[in-house]
KOLMAR-748770 format. One line per 10 residues: their letters; for each residue z, y, x of C-alpha. Coordinates in nm, 3 decimals. Layout:
N
A	Z Y X  ...
% end
This chain:
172
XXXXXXXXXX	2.282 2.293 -0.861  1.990 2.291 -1.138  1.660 2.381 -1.006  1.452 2.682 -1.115  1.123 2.645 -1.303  0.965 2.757 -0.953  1.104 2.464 -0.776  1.074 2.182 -1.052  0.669 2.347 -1.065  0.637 2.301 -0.681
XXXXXXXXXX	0.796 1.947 -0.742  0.530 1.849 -1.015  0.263 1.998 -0.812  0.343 1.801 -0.483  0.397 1.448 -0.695  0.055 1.516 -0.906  -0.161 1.601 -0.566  0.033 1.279 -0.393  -0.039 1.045 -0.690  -0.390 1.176 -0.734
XXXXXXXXXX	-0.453 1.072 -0.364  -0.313 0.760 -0.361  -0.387 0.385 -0.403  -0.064 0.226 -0.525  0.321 0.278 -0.646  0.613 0.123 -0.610  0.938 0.230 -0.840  1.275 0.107 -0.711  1.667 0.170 -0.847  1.833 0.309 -0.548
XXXXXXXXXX	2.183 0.341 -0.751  2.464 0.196 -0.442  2.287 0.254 -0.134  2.412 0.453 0.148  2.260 0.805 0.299  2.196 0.607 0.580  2.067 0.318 0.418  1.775 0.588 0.224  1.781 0.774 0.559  1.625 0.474 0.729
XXXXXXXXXX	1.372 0.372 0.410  1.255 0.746 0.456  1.198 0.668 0.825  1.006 0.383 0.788  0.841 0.536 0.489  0.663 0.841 0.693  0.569 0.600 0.965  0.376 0.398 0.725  0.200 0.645 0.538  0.373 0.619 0.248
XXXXXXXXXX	0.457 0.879 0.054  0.880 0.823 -0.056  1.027 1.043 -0.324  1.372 1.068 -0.543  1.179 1.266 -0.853  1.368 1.303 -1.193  1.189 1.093 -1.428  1.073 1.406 -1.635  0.893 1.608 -1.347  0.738 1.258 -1.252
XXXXXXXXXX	0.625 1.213 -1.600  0.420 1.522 -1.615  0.321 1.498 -1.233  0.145 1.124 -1.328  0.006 1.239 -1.589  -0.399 1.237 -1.593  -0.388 1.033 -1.280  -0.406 0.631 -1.186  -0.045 0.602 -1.224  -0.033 0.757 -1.624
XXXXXXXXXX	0.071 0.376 -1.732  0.440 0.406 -1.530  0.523 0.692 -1.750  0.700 0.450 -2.003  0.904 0.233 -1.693  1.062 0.582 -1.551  1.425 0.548 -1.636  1.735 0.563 -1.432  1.768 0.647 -1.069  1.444 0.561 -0.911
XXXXXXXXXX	1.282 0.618 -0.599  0.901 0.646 -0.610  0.675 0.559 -0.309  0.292 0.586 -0.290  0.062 0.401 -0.082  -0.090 0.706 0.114  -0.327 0.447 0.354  -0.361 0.173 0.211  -0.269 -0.047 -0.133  -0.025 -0.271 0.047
XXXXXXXXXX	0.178 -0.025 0.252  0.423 0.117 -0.028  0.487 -0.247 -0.151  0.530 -0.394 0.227  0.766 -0.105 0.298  1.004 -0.230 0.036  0.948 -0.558 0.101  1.070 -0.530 0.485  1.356 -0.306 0.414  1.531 -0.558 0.176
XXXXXXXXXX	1.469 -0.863 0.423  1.802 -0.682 0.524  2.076 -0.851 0.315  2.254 -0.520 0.311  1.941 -0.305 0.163  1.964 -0.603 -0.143  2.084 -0.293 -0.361  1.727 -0.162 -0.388  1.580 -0.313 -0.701  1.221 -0.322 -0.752
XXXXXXXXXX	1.186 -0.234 -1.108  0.763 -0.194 -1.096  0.474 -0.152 -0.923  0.152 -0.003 -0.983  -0.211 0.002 -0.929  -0.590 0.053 -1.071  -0.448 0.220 -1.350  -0.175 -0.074 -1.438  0.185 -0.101 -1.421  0.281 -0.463 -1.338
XXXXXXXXXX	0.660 -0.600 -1.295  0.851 -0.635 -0.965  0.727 -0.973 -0.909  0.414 -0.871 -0.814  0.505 -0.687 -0.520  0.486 -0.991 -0.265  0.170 -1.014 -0.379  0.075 -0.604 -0.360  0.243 -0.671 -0.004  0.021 -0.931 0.109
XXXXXXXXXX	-0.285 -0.702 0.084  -0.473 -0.648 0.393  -0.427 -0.340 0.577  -0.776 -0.099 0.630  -0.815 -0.229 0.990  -0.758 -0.573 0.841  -1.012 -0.552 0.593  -1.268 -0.384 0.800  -1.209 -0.682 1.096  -1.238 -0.936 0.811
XXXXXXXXXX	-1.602 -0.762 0.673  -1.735 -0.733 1.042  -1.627 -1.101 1.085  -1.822 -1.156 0.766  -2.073 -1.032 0.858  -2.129 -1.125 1.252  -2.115 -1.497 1.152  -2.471 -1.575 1.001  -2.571 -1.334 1.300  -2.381 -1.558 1.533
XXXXXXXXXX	-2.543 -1.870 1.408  -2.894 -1.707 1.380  -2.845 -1.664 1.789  -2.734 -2.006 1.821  -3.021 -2.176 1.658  -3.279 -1.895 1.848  -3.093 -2.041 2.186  -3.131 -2.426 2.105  -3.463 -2.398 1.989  -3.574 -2.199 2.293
XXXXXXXXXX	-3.342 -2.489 2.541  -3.539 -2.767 2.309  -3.917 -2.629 2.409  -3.848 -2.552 2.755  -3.708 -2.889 2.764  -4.020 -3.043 2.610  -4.233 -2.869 2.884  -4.059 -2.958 3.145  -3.902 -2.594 3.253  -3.539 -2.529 3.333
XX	-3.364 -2.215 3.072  -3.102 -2.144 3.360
% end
């Protein structure tokens, strides 16, 4: 059944506020998985935060357009599902990534992913999947920044043991 204009409006509308929000894309040819096999992406999808659409490539066109993601425009052909990073840069791309460790998701091919602005080839999304998660990148500042903190303490400490030591008083 063809959609209305209403419905492929709504469909543009939803895509354009979901790309406008978010920080990365992965497009992937779906073509020979199951219901169950999407069922279970989709699953996994809304648990990470990422957004996972089947769009036709002409309502995504116009829904990317004027946003981040204006470069895939050109790489939307054939069946594709679309998913965007809602949380964080790496969640869309480590979504994929997990659900074809299964040899039987192996029909999902990666054609591109995207970010700042540029569309890069499939390769790239081990990479876009190694990228820290927000909690992981906020431990890794505060770690940052507690070490010269930590050592500052330190040498406070063993220069306070080293003159009580010199005059003969005990730091217990």
């Amino acid at each position: 059944m063809a959609l209305t204009l209403e419905e492929k409006k709504e469909i543009v509308s939803e895509v354009a506020a979901v790309a406008a929000s978010a920080h990365s894309a992965v497009a992937a040819e779906y073509r020979g998985l199951t219901v169950s096999q999407l069922t279970t992406l989709r699953k996994n999808a809304r648990k990470g935060g990422v957004y996972l659409s089947v769009v036709k490539n002409n309502l995504a066109r116009i829904a990317v357009n004027g946003t981040a993601f204006e470069c895939i425009q050109d790489g939307l052909k054939g069946p594709l599902i679309l998913a965007f990073s809602q949380e964080d840069p790496g969640s869309a791309a480590r979504l994929v990534k997990d659900f074809l460790k299964d040899k039987a998701n192996e029909k999902l091919a990666v054609q591109f992913v995207a970010i700042d602005g540029k569309m890069l080839p499939a390769a790239e999304l081990e990479r876009l999947a190694k990228l820290p998660t927000r909690s992981q990148a906020i431990a890794t500042l505060a770690a940052a920044i507690r070490a010269p903190l930590d050592k500052f303490a330190r040498t406070l400490a063993a220069v306070r043991d080293q003159k009580a030591e010199a005059a003969g008083v005990s730091v217990e």
